[in-house]
KEBASE-508648 format. One line per field, with one value per residue: x, y, z of N, C-alpha, C in turn. Coordinates in steps of 0.2 Angstrom, whole numbers, plus 2048, in hexadecimal, padded with zeros to 3 digits. Layout:
residues N
n.xx <- X;...
n.yy <- Y;...
n.zz <- Z;...
ca.xx <- X;...
ca.yy <- Y;...
ca.zz <- Z;...
c.xx <- X;...
c.yy <- Y;...
c.zz <- Z;...
//
This chain:
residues 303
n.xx <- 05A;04F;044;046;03E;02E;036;042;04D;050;054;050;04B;03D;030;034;02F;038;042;04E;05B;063;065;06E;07B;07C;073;064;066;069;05D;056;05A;055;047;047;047;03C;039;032;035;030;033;03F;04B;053;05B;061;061;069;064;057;057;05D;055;048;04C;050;047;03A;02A;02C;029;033;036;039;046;043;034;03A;03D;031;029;02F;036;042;04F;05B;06A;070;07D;08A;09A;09C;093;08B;08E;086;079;075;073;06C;05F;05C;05A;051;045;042;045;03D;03A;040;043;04D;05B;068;079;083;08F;0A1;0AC;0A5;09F;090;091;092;084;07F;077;06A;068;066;05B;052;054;05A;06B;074;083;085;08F;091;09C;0A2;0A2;095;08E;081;076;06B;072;07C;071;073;080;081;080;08C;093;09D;098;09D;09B;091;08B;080;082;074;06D;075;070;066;06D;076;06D;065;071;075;065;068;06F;07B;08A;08F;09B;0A2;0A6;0B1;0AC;0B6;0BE;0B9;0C1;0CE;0C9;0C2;0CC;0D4;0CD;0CB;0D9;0DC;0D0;0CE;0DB;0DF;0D7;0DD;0E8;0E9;0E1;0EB;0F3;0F1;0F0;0FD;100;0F9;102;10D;109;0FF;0F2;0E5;0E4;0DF;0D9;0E7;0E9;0E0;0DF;0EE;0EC;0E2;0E5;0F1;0E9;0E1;0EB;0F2;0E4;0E6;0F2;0FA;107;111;10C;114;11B;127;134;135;131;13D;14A;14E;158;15D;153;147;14C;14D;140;13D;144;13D;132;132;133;128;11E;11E;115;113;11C;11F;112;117;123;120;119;121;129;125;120;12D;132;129;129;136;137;12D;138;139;141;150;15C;16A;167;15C;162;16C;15C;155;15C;15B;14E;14E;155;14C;150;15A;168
n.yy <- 591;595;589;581;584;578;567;569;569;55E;54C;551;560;56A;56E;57F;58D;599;5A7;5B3;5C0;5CB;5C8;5C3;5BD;5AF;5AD;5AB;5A0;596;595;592;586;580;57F;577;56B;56C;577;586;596;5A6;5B2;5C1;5CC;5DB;5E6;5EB;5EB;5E0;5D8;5D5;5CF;5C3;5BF;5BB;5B3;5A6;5A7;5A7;5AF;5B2;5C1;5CD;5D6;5E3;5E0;5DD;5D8;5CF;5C5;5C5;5BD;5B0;5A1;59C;5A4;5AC;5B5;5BB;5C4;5D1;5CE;5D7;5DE;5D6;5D5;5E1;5E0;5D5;5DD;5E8;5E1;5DC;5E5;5EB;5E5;5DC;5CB;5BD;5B4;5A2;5A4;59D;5A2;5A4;5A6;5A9;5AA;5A7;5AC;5AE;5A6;5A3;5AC;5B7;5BC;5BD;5CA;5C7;5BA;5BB;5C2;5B7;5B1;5A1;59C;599;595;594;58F;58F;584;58A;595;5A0;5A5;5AC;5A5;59A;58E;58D;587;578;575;576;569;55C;566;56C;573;580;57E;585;585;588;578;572;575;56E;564;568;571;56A;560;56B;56E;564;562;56A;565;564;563;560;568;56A;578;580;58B;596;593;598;5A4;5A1;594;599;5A3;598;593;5A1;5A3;595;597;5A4;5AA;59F;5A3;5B0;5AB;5A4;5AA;5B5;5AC;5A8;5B4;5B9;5AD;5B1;5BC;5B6;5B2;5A6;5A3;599;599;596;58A;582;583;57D;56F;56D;571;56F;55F;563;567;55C;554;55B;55B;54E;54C;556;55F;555;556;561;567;56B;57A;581;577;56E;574;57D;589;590;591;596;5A3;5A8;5A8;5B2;5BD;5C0;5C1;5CE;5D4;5D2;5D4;5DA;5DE;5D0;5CD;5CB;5C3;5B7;5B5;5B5;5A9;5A0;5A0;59B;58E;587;587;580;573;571;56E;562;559;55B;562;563;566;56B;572;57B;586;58E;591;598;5A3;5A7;5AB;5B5;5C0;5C4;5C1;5CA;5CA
n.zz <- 413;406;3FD;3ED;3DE;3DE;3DE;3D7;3DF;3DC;3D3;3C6;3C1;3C3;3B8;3B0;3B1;3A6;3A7;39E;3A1;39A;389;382;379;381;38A;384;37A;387;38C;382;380;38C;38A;381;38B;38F;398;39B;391;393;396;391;391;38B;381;375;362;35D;36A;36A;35D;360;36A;363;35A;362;36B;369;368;376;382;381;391;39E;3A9;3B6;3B5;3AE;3BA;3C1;3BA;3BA;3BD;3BE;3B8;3AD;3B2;3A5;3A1;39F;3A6;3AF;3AF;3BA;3C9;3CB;3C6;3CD;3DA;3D7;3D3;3DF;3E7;3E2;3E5;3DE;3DD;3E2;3ED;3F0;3E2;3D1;3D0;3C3;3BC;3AF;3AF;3AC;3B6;3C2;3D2;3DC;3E3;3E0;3DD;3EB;3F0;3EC;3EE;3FB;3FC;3F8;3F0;3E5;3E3;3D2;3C9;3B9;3AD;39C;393;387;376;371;364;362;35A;354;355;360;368;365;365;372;377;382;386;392;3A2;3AD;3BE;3CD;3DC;3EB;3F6;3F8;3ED;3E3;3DD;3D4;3CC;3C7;3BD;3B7;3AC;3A7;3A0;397;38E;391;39B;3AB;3B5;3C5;3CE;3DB;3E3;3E6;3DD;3D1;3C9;3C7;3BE;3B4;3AF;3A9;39E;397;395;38B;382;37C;379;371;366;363;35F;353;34A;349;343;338;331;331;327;31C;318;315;308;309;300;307;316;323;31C;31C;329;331;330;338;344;34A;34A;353;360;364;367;372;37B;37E;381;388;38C;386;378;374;367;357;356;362;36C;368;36B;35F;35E;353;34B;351;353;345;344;34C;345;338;33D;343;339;330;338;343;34D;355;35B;368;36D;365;36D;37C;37B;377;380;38C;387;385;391;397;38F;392;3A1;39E;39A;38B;383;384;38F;38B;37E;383;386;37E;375;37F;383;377;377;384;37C;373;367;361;362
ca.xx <- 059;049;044;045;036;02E;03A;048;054;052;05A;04D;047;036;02F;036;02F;03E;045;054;05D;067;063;076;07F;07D;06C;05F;06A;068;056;053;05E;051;044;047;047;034;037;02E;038;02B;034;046;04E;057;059;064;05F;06A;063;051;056;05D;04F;045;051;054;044;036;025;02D;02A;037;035;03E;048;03D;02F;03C;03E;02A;026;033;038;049;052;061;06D;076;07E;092;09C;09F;08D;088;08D;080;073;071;073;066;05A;05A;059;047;03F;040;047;03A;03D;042;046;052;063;06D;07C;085;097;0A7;0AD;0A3;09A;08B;093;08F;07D;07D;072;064;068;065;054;04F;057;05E;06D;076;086;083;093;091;0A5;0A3;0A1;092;08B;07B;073;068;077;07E;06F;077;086;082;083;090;096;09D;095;09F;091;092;086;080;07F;06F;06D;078;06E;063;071;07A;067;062;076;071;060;068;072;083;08F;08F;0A1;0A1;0AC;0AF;0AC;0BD;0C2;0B6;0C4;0D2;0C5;0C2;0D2;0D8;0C8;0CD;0E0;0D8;0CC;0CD;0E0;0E0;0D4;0E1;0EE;0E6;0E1;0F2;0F7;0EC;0F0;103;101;0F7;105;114;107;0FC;0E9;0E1;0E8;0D9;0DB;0EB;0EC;0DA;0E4;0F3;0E9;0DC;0EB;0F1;0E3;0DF;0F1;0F0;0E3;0E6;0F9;0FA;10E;114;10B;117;11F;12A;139;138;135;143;14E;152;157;15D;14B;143;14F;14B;138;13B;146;136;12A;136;134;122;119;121;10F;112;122;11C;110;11C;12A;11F;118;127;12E;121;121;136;131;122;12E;13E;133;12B;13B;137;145;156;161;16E;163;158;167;169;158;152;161;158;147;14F;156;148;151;15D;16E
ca.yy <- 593;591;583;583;581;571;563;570;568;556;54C;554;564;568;571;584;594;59E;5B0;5B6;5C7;5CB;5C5;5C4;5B6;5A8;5AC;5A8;598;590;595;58D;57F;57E;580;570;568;56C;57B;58A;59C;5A9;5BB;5C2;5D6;5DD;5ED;5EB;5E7;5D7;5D4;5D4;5C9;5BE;5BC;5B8;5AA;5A2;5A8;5A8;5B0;5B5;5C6;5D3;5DB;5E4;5DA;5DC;5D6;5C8;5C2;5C6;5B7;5AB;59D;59B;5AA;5AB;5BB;5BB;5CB;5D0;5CB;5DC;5E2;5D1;5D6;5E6;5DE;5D4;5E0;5EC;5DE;5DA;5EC;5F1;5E0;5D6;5C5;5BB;5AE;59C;5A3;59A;5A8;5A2;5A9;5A5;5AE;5A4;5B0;5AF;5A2;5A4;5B1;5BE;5BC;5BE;5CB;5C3;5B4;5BC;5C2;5B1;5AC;59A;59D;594;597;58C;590;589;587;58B;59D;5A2;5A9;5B0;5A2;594;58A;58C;581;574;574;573;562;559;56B;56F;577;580;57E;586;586;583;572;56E;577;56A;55F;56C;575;564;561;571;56E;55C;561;571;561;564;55D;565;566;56B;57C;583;596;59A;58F;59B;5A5;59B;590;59F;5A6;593;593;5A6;5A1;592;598;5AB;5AA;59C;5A7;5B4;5A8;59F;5B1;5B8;5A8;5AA;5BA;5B8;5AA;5B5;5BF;5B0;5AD;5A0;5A2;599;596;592;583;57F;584;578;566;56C;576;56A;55B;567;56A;556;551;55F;559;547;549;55C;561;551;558;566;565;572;57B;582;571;568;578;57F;590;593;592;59A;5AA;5A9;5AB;5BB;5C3;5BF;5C5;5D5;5D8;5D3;5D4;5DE;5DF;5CA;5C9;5CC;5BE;5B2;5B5;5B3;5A3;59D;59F;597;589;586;586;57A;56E;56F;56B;55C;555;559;566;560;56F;570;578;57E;58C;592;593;59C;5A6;5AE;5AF;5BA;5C6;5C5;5C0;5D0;5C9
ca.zz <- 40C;402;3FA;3E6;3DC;3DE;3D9;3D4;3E1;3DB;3CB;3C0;3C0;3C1;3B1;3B3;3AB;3A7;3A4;39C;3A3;395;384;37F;372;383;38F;37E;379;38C;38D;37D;381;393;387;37F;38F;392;39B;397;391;395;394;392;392;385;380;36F;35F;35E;36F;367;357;363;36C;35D;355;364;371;364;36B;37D;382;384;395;3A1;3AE;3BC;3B2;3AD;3BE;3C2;3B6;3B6;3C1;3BD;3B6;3AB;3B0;39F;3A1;39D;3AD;3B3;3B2;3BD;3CF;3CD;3C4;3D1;3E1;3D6;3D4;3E8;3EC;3E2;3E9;3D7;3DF;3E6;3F2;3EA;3D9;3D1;3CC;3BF;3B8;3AB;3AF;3AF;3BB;3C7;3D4;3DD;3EB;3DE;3DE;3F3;3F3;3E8;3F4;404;3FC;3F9;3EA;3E7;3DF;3CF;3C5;3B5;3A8;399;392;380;375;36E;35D;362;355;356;353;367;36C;364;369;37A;379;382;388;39A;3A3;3B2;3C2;3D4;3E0;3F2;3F5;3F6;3E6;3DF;3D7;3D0;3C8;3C0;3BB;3B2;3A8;3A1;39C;391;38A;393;3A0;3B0;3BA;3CA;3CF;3E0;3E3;3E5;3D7;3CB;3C6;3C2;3BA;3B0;3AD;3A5;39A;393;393;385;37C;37A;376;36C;361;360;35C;34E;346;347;33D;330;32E;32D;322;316;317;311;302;306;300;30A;31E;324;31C;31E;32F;333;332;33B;34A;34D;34D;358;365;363;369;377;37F;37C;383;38A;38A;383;374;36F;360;355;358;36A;370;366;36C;35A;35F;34E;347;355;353;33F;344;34D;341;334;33F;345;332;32E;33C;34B;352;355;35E;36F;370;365;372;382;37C;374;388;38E;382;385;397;399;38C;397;3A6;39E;396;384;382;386;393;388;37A;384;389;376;375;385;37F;36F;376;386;37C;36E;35F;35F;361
c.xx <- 052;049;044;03E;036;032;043;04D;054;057;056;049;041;034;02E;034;035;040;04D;055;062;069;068;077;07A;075;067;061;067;060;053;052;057;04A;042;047;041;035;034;031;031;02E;03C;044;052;057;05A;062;060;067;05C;050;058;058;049;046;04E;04B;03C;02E;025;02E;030;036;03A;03F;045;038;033;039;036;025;029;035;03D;04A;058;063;072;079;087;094;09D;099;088;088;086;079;06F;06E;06E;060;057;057;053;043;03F;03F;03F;03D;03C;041;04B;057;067;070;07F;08D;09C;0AB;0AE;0A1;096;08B;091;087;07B;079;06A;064;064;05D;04F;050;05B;064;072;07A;089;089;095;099;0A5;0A2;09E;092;085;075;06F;06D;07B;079;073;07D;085;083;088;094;097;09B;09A;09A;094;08D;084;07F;079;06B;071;076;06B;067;074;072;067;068;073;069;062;06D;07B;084;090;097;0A2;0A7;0AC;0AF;0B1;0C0;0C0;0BE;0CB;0CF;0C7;0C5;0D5;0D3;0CA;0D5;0DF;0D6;0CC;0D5;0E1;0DC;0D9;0E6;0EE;0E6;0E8;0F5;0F7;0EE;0FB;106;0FD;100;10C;10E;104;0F4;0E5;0E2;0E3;0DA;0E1;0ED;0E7;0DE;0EA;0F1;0E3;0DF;0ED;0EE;0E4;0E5;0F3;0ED;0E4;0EC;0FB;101;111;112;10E;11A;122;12F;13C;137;13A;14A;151;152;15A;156;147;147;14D;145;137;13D;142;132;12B;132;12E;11C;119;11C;110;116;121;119;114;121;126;11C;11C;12C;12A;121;128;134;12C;126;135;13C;130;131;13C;13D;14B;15A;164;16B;160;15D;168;163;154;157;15E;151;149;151;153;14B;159;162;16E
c.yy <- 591;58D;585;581;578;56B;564;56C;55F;553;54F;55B;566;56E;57A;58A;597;5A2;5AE;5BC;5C9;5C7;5C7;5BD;5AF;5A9;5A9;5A1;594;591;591;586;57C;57C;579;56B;566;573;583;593;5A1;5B1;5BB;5CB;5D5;5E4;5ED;5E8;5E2;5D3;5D0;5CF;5C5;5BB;5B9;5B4;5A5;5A2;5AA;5AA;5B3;5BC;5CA;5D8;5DD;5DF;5DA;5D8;5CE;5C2;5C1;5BD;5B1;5A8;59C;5A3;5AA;5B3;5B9;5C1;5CC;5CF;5D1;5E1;5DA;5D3;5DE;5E5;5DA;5D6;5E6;5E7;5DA;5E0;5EC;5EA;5DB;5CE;5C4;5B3;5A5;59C;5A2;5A1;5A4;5A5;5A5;5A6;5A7;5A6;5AE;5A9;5A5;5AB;5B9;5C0;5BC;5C1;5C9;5BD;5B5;5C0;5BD;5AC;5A5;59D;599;597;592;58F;58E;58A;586;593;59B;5A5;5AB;5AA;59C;58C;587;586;57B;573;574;56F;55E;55E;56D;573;57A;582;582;588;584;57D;56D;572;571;565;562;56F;570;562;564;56D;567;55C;565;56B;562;560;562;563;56C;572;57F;58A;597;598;593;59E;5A5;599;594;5A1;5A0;594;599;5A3;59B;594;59E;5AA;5A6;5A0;5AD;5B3;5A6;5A7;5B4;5B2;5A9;5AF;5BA;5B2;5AF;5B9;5BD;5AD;5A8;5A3;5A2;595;594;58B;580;581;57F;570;566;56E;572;563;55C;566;561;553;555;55C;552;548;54E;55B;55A;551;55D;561;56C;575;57E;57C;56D;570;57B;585;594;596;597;5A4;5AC;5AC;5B0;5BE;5C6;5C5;5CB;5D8;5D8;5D5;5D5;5DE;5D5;5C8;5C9;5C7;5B9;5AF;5B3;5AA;59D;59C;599;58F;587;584;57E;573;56C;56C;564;557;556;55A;565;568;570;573;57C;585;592;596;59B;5A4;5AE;5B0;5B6;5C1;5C7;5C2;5C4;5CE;5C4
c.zz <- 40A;3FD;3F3;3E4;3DD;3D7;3D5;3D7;3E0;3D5;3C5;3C1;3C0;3BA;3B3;3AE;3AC;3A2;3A2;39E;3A0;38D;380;37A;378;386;388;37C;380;38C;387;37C;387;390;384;383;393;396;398;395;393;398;395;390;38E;382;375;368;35D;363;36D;362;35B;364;36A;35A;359;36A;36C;368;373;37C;383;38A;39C;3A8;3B5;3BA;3AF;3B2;3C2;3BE;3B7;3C1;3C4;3B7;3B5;3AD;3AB;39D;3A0;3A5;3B1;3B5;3B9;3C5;3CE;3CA;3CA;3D8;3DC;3D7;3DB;3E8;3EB;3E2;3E2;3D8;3E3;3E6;3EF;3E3;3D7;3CC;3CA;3BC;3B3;3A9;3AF;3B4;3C2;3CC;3D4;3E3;3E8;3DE;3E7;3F4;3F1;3ED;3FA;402;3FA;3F3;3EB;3E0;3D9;3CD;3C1;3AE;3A4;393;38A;37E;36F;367;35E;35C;356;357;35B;36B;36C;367;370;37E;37B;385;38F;39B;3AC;3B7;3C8;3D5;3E7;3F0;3F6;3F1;3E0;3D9;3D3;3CB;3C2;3BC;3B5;3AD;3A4;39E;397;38D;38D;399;3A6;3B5;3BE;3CF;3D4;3DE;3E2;3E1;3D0;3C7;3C2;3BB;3B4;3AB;3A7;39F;395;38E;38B;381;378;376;370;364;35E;35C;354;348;345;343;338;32E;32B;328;31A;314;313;30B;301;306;306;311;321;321;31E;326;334;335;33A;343;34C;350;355;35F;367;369;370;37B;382;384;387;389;385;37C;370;36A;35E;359;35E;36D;36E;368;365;35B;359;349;34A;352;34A;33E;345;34A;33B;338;340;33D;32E;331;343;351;357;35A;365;370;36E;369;378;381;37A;37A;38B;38E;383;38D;39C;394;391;39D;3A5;39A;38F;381;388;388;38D;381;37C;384;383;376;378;384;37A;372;37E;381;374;365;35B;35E;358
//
C-alpha cells in the first residue's frame, strides 16, 4: 500500500488540505472541526441549497466544486454522503481516475468499514472509516459538541494511528471497531438513538393529550434520571410496572391507549415484552408475576 501523506501514519498528523463530498448536516462540521486542528479546508461539493448554506456557516470562503475537483485539491477527503449512495460514489470515483495514489478516503458511515471504499483502495487510496457517534444539526453548534464524542474508527492497521489521530484532533475519542463489527456496531447505535427519538416524541405527544402543557418539561427530570441510571446500571435500572410484574397496570395502559392512541399499542406491547423479559432474565421480576404479566401483553390487553 502507499504511504500516507508525510507524517499521516504517525501520532500526529501532518497538516492536511482537505475536501468534503457531500456538504450534508456531518462532512462541514468534521472539516471545520480539522480546521480547528490547523488543517486546511480547501473545497467541498454540494448541489442543495442547504448544502451551500452549510458550507458557508460552517466552510466560510471554500469553494464549492464538483467532486472530482474535490478530490483534485485535497489531501484528505471526507466522503459524507447518505450510506446507500457511499458504495457508488466511491466505485465511480476509481472508475473516471479521480483517486490519486496516497489520498487519504474517509467516510463517515456507521454502516460501513473501510471494504466499501476497495475500489478507491486498489486505486491508491488509503482508506479511513471515522464515525462520529452523535446526530447532527447542520449548525456551527456540532463542532462543539464533538468534544468528548466517540468516534467509531476502522482502518488497516498501519492506518491505525492516523485514523485515532485525525479523531482526537476533531476533539473526540476514537474506539476501535472491526470490519465485521460495522454493522452490529451500527445496528446498536440506531436501536439507541433513532428509537429513543421516537419514544420520547410519542410521549410528549400522549401527554399533551392527558392534559399536561408542558411534557417536555415534565418528561426532561424523569428521562434524563432515566438515561443517567441506564448507563450507570444498564437492566438493574428498570423500574415501573413491567418490572415490578403489575399486569393490572400494564393491561390498564393498553386499554387507554386501545382508546387514545391505537397508532401506540404496537410499540407499547413489543417493548413492554421485551422489557418483562430482560427483567425476568436479570432477577428484577419475580416468575410468579411475571406469568400474569406475560399473560396480558401476549394477547394485548384484549381479555
Amino acid at each position: 500500500m502507499n504511504q500516507p501523506p508525510s507524517g499521516a501514519a504517525g501520532d500526529r498528523p501532518a497538516r492536511l488540505t482537505v475536501g468534503v463530498v457531500g456538504a450534508g448536516r456531518v462532512g462541514p462540521a468534521l472539516a471545520a472541526a480539522l480546521a480547528l486542528a490547523g488543517h486546511r479546508p480547501v473545497a467541498a461539493s454540494g448541489v442543495s441549497d442547504a448544502s451551500r448554506r452549510r458550507a458557508e456557516a460552517l466552510l466560510p470562503g471554500v469553494p464549492l466544486v464538483e467532486p472530482a475537483e474535490v478530490l483534485a485539491r485535497a489531501d484528505l477527503v471526507l466522503l459524507t454522503v447518505p450510506d446507500d449512495a457511499l458504495p457508488a460514489l466511491a466505485a465511480g470515483l476509481a472508475e473516471t481516475g479521480a483517486v490519486r495514489p496516497g489520498q487519504l478516503l474517509a467516510h463517515a458511515s456507521g454502516r460501513y468499514g473501510t471494504a466499501v471504499l476497495d475500489p478507491a483502495t486498489r486505486a491508491g487510496a488509503l482508506p479511513l472509516a471515522l464515525h462520529p457517534v452523535m446526530t447532527f444539526t447542520g449548525t456551527p453548534v456540532d463542532v462543539q459538541r464533538l468534544a468528548g464524542c466517540s468516534f467509531g474508527v476502522t482502518a488497516p492497521e498501519e492506518l491505525r494511528l492516523a485514523a485515532e489521530a485525525l479523531v482526537i484532533e476533531m476533539g473526540g475519542e476514537p474506539e476501535w471497531i472491526a470490519e465485521e463489527a460495522r454493522p452490529l456496531y451500527h445496528a446498536a447505535l440506531a436501536l439507541g438513538a433513532n428509537h429513543l427519538v421516537t419514544l420520547v416524541a410519542q410521549a410528549m405527544e400522549l401527554l399533551r393529550t392527558a392534559g399536561v402543557s408542558a411534557p417536555d418539561r415534565m418528561l426532561g427530570p424523569l428521562l434524563g434520571a432515566a438515561l443517567d441510571n441506564a448507563l450507570r446500571s444498564g437492566d438493574a435500572a428498570l423500574t415501573g410496572p413491567v418490572a415490578r410484574g403489575d399486569a393490572g397496570t400494564v393491561a390498564a395502559h393498553i386499554a387507554e391507549l386501545r382508546r387514545h392512541a391505537p397508532q401506540a399499542v404496537a410499540g407499547y406491547l413489543a417493548m413492554a415484552r421485551t422489557t418483562a423479559d430482560r427483567a425476568l432474565a436479570g432477577g428484577l421480576l419475580r416468575p410468579e408475576l411475571a406469568e400474569d404479566l406475560l399473560e396480558v401483553l401476549s394477547d394485548g390487553g384484549t381479555r
